[in-house]
C-alpha positions as CSV (number, residue, x, y, z in Angstrom):
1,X,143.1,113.8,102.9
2,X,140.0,111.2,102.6
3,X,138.2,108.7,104.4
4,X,136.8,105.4,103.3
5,X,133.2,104.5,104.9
6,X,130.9,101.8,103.6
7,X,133.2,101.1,100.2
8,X,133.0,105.0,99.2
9,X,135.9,107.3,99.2
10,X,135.1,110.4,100.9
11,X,137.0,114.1,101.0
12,X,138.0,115.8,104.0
13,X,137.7,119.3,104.9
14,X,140.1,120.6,107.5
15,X,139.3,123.9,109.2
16,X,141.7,125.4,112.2
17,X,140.0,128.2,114.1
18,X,140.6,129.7,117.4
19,X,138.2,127.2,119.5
20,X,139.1,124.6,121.9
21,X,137.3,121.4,121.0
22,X,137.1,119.2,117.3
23,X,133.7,118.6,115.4
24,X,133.0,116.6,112.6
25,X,129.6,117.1,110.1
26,X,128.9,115.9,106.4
27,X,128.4,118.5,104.1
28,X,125.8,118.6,101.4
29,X,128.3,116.7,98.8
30,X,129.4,114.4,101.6
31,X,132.3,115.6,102.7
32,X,133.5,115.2,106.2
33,X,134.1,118.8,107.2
34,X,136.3,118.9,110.6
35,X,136.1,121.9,112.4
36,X,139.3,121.8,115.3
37,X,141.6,124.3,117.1
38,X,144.8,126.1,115.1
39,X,147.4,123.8,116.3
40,X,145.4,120.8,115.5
41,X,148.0,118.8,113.5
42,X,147.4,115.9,110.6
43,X,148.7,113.2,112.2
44,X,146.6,113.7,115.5
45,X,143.6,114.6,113.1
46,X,144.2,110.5,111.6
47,X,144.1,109.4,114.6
48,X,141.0,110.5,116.1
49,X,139.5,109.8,112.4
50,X,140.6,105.9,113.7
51,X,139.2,105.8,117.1
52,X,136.0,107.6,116.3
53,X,135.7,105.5,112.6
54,X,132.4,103.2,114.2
55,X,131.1,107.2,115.2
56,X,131.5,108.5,112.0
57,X,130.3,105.5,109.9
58,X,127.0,106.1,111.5
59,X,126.6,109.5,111.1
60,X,127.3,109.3,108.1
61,X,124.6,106.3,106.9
62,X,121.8,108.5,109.1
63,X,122.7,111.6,106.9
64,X,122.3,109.5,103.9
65,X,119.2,108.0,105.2
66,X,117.7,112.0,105.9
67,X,119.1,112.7,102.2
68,X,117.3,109.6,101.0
69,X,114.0,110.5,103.0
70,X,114.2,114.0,101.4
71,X,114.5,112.7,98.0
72,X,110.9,111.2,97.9
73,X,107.9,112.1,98.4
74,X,104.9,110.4,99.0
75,X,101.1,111.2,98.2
76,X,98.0,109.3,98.2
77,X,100.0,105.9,97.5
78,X,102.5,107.0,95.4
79,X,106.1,108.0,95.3
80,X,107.5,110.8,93.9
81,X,110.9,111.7,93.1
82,X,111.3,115.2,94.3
83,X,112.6,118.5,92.5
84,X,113.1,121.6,93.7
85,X,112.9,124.6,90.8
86,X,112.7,128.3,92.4
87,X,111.1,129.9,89.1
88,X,108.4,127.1,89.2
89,X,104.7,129.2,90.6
90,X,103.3,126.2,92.5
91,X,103.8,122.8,93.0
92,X,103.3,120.7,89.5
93,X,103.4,116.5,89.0
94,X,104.8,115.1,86.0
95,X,104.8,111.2,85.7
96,X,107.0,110.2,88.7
97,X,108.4,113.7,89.1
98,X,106.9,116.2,91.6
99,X,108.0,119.8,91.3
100,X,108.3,122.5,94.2
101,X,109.5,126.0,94.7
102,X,111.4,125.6,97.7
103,X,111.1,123.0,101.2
104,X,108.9,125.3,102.3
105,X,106.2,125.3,99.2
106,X,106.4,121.5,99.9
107,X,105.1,121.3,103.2
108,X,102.7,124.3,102.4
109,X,101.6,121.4,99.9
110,X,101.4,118.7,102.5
111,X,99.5,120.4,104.5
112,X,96.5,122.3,102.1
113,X,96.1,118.6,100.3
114,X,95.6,116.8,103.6
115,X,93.0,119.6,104.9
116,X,91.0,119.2,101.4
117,X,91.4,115.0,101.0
118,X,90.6,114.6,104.7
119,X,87.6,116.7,104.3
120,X,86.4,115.7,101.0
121,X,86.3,112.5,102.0
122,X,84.9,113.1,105.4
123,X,82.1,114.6,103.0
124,X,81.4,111.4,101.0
125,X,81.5,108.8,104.0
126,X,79.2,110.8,106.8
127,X,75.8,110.6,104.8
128,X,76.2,106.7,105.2
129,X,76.8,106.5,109.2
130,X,73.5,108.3,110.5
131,X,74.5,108.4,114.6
132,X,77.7,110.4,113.1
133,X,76.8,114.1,114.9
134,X,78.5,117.5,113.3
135,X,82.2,117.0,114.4
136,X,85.3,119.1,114.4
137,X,88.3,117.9,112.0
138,X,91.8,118.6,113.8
139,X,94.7,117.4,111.9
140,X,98.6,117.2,112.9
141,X,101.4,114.9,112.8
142,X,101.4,111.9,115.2
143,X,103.5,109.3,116.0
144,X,101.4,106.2,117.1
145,X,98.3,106.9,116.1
146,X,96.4,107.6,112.9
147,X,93.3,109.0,114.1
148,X,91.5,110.0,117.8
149,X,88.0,110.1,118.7
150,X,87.1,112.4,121.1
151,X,83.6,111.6,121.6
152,X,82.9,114.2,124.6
153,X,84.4,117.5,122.5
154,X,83.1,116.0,119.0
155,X,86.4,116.6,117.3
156,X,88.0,113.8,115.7
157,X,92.4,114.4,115.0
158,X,93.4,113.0,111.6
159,X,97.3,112.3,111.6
160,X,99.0,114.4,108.3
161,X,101.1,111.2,107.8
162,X,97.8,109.9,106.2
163,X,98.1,112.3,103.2
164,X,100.6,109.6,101.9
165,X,98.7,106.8,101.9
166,X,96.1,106.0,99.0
167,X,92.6,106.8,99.6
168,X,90.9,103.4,100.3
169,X,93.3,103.9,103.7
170,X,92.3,107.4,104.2
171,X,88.9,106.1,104.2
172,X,89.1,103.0,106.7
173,X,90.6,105.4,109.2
174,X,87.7,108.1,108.9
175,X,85.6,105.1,109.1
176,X,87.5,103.7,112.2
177,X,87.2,107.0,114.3
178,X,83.8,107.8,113.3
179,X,82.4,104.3,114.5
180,X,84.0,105.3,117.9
181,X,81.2,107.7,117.9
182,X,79.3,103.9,118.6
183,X,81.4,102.5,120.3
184,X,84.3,103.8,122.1
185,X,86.5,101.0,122.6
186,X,87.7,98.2,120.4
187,X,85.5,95.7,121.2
188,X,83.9,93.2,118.7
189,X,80.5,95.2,118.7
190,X,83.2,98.1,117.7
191,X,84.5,95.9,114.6
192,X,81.1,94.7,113.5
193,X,80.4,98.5,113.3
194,X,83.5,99.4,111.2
195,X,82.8,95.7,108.9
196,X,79.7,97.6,108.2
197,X,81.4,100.1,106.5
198,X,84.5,98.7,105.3
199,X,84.0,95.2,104.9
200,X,88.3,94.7,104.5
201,X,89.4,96.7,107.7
202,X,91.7,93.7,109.0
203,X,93.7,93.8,105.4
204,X,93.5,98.0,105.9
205,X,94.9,97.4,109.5
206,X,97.7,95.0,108.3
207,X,98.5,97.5,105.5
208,X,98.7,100.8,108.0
209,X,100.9,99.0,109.9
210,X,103.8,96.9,107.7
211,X,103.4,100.0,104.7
C-alpha cells in the first residue's frame, strides 16, 4: 500500500494493536506509519487516507522542512552541510562539510562558540565606547530580539541565534545594546550614538531582519 503526496510515491506501514483510536507519523525514511486497532480493515484504512489527504500533505511538507532545517547548519555567515560520525572526537569543518559526534555534540558546539565569539568580541569593541561600565554577558535563545540592555542590573542578553550570523552582525548588535548604556531608547540621539560606531547600522538592521 502507498500514498502519493507532492508528486512522490510514499510507502505505508500498517500496524494493528489492541488500542482504540488511528495515528498517523512519517518515519525517518518517509514512510507513513499508521498505528490503528486490530480490526482496522484496508478498505476503511483508504478511506480515511482520502478524507484526511489535505492533513497529511502538511505533515508531511513540515517533517521535510524539520529534516531540511536539520541538514544545515549555520555559523558565523556560512552554511554547512551537516554530518554526523560517532567515532569523530570533536566537532571538525571541512570545506562546506561540518562534522559532529552526535546532536548533542552539536549544540554543545553552538553554545561554547557563541560564549567565546560573543565575548571576544565584546573584548575588541568596549575599549572604543568609554561610558560602557563592567557588564554582565547572559546569552540564550530569543525569539524577537537580538540583544537586551538592562541598564539598571548592567547585564546585557545576547540571543544564541546570533552565532549564525557573520561577525560584522555580531558586532552591530554588541554595538547596539552597549549604546543603550547612552541612551535607552531608540531615539535619533540613540542612532547618532550607534553611527559613531558602526557607521552602516541601517544596512546591518535591513540585513538582521530579511537574512
Amino acid at each position: 500500500m502507498n500514498i502519493k503526496i507532492d508528486d512522490t510515491q510514499l510507502n505505508i506501514i500498517v500496524i494493528r494493536k489492541k488500542n482504540k483510536n488511528i495515528y498517523f507519523r512519517f518515519n525517518e525514511n518517509n514512510d507513513l506509519v499508521v498505528t490503528g486497532p486490530l480490526n482496522m480493515t484496508d478498505n476503511y484504512l483508504i478511506e480515511l487516507l482520502k478524507k484526511n489527504y489535505n492533513s497529511l500533505k502538511k505533515m508531511y511538507q513540515k517533517v521535510n522542512k524539520q529534516k531540511e532545517n536539520n541538514a544545515f547548519f549555520s555559523y558565523l555567515g556560512h552554511n554547512y552541510i551537516v554530518i554526523y560520525d560517532p567515532n569523530i572526537p570533536s566537532p571538525l569543518i571541512e570545506g562546506e562539510y561540518i562534522t559532529f559526534k552526535n546532536a548533542q555534540a552539536k549544540d554543545k558546539f553552538l553554545l561554547n562558540e557563541c560564549k567565546k565569539v560573543f565575548e571576544s568580541r565584546i573584548a575588541l569593541i568596549k575599549p572604543h565606547i568609554n561610558y560602557v561600565p563592567e557588564f554582565k554577558l547572559r546569552i540564550r535563545k530569543m525569539k524577537t530580539r537580538w540583544g537586551v540592555c538592562n541598564r539598571k542590573d548592567n547585564i546585557i542578553t545576547l540571543n544564541s541565534e546570533l552565532i549564525k550570523k557573520d561577525v560584522s552582525l555580531i558586532d552591530y548588535v554588541i554595538i547596539h545594546e552597549m549604546c543603550h548604556f547612552k541612551e535607552g531608547n531608540h531615539s535619533s540621539r540613540f542612532w547618532a550614538e550607534v553611527s559613531k560606531y558602526y557607521p552602516d547600522y541601517k544596512s546591518a538592521r535591513k540585513r538582521l531582519r530579511s537574512e
